[in-house]
N, C-alpha and C positions, 0 to 999 in steps of 0.2 A: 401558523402555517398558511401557506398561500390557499385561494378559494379553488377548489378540483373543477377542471375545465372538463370538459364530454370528452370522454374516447374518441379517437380516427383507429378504423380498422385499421388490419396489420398490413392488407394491400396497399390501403392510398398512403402509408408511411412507407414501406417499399418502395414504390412509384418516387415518393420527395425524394428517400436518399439515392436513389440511382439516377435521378436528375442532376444530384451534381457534378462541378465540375470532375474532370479525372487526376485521378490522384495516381503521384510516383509509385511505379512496379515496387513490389514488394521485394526486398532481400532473401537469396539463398536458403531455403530451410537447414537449420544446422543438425544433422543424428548424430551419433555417439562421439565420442572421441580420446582420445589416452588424454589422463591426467598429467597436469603440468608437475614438474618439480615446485615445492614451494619456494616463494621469497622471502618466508616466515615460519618461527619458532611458536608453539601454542604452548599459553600459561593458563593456568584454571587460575580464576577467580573469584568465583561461589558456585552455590547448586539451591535450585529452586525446584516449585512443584508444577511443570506445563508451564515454564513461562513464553511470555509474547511479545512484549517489546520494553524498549529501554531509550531513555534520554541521560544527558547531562546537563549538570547543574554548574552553575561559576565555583570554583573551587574544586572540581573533579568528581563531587557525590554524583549517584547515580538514584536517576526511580526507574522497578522493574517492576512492570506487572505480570500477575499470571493469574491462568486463563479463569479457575476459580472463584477471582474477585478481589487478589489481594494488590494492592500497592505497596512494594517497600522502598524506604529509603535505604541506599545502601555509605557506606566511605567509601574513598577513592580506594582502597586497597581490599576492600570485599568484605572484610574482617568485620564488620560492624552492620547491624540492620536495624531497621526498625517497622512494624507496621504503621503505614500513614491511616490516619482514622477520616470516615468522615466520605468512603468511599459508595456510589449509590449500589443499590442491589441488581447484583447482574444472575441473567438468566445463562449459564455455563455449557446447558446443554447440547451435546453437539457440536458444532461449529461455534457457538455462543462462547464468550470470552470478556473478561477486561482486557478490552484489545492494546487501541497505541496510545503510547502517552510521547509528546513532547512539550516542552517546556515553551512558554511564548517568548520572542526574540528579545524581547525587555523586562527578560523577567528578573535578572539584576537588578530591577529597580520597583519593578511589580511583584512578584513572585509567583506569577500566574501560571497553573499547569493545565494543559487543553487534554483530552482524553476521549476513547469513543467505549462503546461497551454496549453487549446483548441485553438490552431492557427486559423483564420479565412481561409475560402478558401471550395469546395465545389468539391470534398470531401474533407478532411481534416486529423488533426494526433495531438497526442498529443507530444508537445517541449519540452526538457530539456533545462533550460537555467540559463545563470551565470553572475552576476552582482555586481560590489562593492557598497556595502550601506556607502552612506556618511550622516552628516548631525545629527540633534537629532530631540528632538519632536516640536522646533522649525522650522525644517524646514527639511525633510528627501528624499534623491533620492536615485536610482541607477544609477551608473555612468558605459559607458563599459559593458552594457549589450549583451551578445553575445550568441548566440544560440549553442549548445554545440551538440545536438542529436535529431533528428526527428524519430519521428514513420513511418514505411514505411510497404507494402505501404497506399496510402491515402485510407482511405472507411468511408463509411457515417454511421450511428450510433450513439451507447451509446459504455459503454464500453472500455473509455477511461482508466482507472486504471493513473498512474503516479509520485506513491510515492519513492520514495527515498532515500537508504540506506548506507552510508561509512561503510566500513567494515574496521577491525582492522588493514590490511594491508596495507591502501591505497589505497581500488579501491570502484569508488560508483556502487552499482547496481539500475536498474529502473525498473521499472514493469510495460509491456501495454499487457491492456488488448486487445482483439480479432474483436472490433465492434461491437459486437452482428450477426458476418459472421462464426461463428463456424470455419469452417477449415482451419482459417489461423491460428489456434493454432497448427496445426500441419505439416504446410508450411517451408522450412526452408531456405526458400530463402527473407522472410520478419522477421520482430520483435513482431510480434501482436500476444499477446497468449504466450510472451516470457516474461522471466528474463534476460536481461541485465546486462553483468557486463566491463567497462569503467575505464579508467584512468579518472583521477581527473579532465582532459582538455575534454573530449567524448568522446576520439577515441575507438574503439575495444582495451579491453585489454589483451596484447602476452600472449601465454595459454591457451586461452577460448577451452573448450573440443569440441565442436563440428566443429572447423572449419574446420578441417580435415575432415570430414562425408559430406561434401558440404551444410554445415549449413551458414547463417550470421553470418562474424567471431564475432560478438557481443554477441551470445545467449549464455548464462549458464543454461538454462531450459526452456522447452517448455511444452506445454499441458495443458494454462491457462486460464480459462474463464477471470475474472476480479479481479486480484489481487489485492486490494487495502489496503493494508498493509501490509510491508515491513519493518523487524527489526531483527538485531542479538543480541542473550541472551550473557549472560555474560562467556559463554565458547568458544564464536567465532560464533554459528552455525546460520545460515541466516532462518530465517522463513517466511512464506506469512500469514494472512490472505484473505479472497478467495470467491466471489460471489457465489454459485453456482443457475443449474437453478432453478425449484421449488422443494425446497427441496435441500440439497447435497451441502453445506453449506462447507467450510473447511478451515483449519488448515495444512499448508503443512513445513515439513523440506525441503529446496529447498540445493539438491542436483546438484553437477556438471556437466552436461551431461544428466540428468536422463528426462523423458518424464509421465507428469503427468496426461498424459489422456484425456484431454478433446479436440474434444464431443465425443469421441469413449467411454469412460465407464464417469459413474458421480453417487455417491450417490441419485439422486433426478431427476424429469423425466422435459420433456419438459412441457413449460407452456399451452400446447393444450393439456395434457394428455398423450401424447405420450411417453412410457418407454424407459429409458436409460438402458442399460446394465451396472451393477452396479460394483466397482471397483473390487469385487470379482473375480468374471469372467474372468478378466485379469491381471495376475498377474505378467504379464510384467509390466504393468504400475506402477510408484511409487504411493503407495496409501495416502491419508491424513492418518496424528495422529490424528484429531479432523476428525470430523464431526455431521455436524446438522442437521434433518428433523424430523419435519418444519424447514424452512429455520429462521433464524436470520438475516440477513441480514448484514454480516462483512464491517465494512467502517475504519477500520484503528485499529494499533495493536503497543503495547508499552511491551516490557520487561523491567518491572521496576528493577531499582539498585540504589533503595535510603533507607534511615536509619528512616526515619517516619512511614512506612508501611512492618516492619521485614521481616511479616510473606507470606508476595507478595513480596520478593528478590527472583532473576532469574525466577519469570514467567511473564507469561503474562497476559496483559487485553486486551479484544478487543471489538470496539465498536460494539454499533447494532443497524441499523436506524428502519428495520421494528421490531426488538425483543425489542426497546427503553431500552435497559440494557448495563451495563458492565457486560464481563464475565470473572472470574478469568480461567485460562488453565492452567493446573504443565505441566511443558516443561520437565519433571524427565528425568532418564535415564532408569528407566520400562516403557517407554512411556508415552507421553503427554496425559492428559483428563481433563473435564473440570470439575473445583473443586465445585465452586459458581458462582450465577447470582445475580445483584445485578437491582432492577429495578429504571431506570432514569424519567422514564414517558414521555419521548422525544425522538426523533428519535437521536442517536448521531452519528458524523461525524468525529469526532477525537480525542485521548488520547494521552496528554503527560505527561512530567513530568518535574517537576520544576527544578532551582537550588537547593530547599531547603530538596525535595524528596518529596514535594506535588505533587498530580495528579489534570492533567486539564482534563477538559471534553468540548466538542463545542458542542451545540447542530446545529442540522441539521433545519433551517427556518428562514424566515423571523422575526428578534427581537430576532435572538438565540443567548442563555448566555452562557458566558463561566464561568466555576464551577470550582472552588478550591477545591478540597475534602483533608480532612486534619482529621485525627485521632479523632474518636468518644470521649471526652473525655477530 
């Protein structure tokens, strides 16, 4: 881990981020709205205990983790599982979870599976870590599992965030969330409240914009409540979706260097009532394309680019645990908003997308199904 630089109050970091340049007016906040007709038939496909997220494997397997600590491998048609062995010991409590798992982009030839998860220990941090999956549904481990990046520093909480994105170049980015401690998101001597962006092995990757500012040479953006979802559309550009507190919900283009505000401004107020000063007001800060209040509750985000669901190429869906929907978002170049809602009736936890350019859905609980949604029709 990098050497801990001396704290800057939370004023003289104020003062930097409102010194910069100004950033484009924030987009419309979106409230309620009627659910869209679907453009899709839902198939159940298994049932797990709390699961959290899911990847695909070349051949169509799947690995699903849930929140407990398990990894399984699944068949392309559900019917089959297995536990993968070989998994570190996650602390579940809470917000704690075996969070995301994606597979590395070469892992048809590697077999490498990247993964984040609630360390045990008190306080604690959420792990990036990397493992070769050997093995089928006969019999499946990780082999070489080796811890790649830790959350620093430790604090006790929710708040974990930990999803996980390769970008077209080669470098993965990570997203952790804050704790539920507000001002280490604008701390810049820790990662909590940060976007991460990492060479393929952990390290800080050469470049990162703020190291020079006496930032952690790791941060690509700061000012994050709880990021949890993490995906680039089909032009390159890195998006989050975003916790916010009651109310103020978001949708962010995450930017090199840029500072997204939080807790110093937030579409939505604290959960005692107490007002936030809203993104407007500062317009230093980079503001969300999206934004929701009432809150939706964002738990994970897919820019689909498959050939099943046309008319959703280059945008997003993202889940919603307390809004229990998917919601379509145009990622356009006149700015992102959100198109349709589609309602699940279940709190959902995660969205991906198949080999075949079918969407998955997990729901969020105990006995929760994972759903094929596949062309109405």
């Amino acid at each position: 881990m990098p050497r801990p630089r001396p704290a800057l109050s939370f004023a003289i970091l104020l003062a930097v981020a409102t010194a910069a340049p100004a950033i484009a007016a924030q987009a419309p906040i979106t409230g309620g709205r009627p659910f869209a007709d679907k453009p899709f038939k839902v198939e159940e496909v298994a049932r797990f205990d709390s699961p959290w997220a899911m990847t695909f494997l070349p051949g169509g397997h799947m690995l699903v983790t849930e929140k407990a600590g398990r990894l399984l491998l699944l068949s392309p048609d559900g019917a089959r599982r297995t536990a993968v062995e070989g998994v570190p010991a996650v602390d579940s409590s809470g917000q704690g979870a075996l969070g995301e798992v994606v597979a590395h982009p070469d892992f048809a030839t590697n077999g490498l599976v990247y993964f984040s998860y609630s360390a045990p220990g008190s306080p604690n941090g959420i792990v990036l870590a990397r493992g070769k999956l050997v093995g089928d549904l006969g019999g499946a481990r990780l082999e070489g599992v080796t811890t790649l990046y830790r959350a620093h520093p430790l604090k006790s909480g929710g708040h974990y965030a930990g999803r996980i994105a390769f970008s077209p170049d080669g470098h993965l980015f990570f997203s952790m969330g804050e704790r539920q401690k507000f001002t280490p998101a604008q701390e810049p001597d820790g990662v909590l409240g940060k976007v991460v962006r990492l060479t393929m092995d952990g390290q800080p990757a050469p470049g990162n914009p703020l190291a020079a500012k006496g930032f952690d040479p790791a941060v690509w953006s700061y000012g994050h409540r709880n990021p949890l979802g993490l995906a680039f559309d089909l032009e390159g550009r890195l998006w989050d979706a975003e916790m916010g507190p009651k109310g103020g919900d978001e949708v962010n283009l995450i930017l090199p260097g840029r500072n997204y505000g939080w807790p110093i401004v937030s579409n939505g107020d604290h959960y005692d009532g107490k007002p936030i000063p809203d993104h407007v007001t500062r317009p230093g800060f980079e503001a969300p394309k999206v934004s929701w209040n009432p809150s939706i509750s964002p738990s994970s985000l897919l820019v689909y680019s498959g050939k099943l669901f046309p008319q959703w190429r280059g945008k997003a869906l993202v889940g919603a645990l307390s809004g229990e929907m998917l919601i379509l978002v145009d990622l356009g170049e006149e700015g992102a908003k959100e198109e349709a809602r589609y309602a699940m009736g279940q709190r959902i936890r995660a969205v991906d997308q198949g080999p075949d350019g079918a969407v998955y859905v997990l729901e969020d609980k105990a006995g929760g199904r994972l759903l094929r949604l596949m062309p109405a029709g």
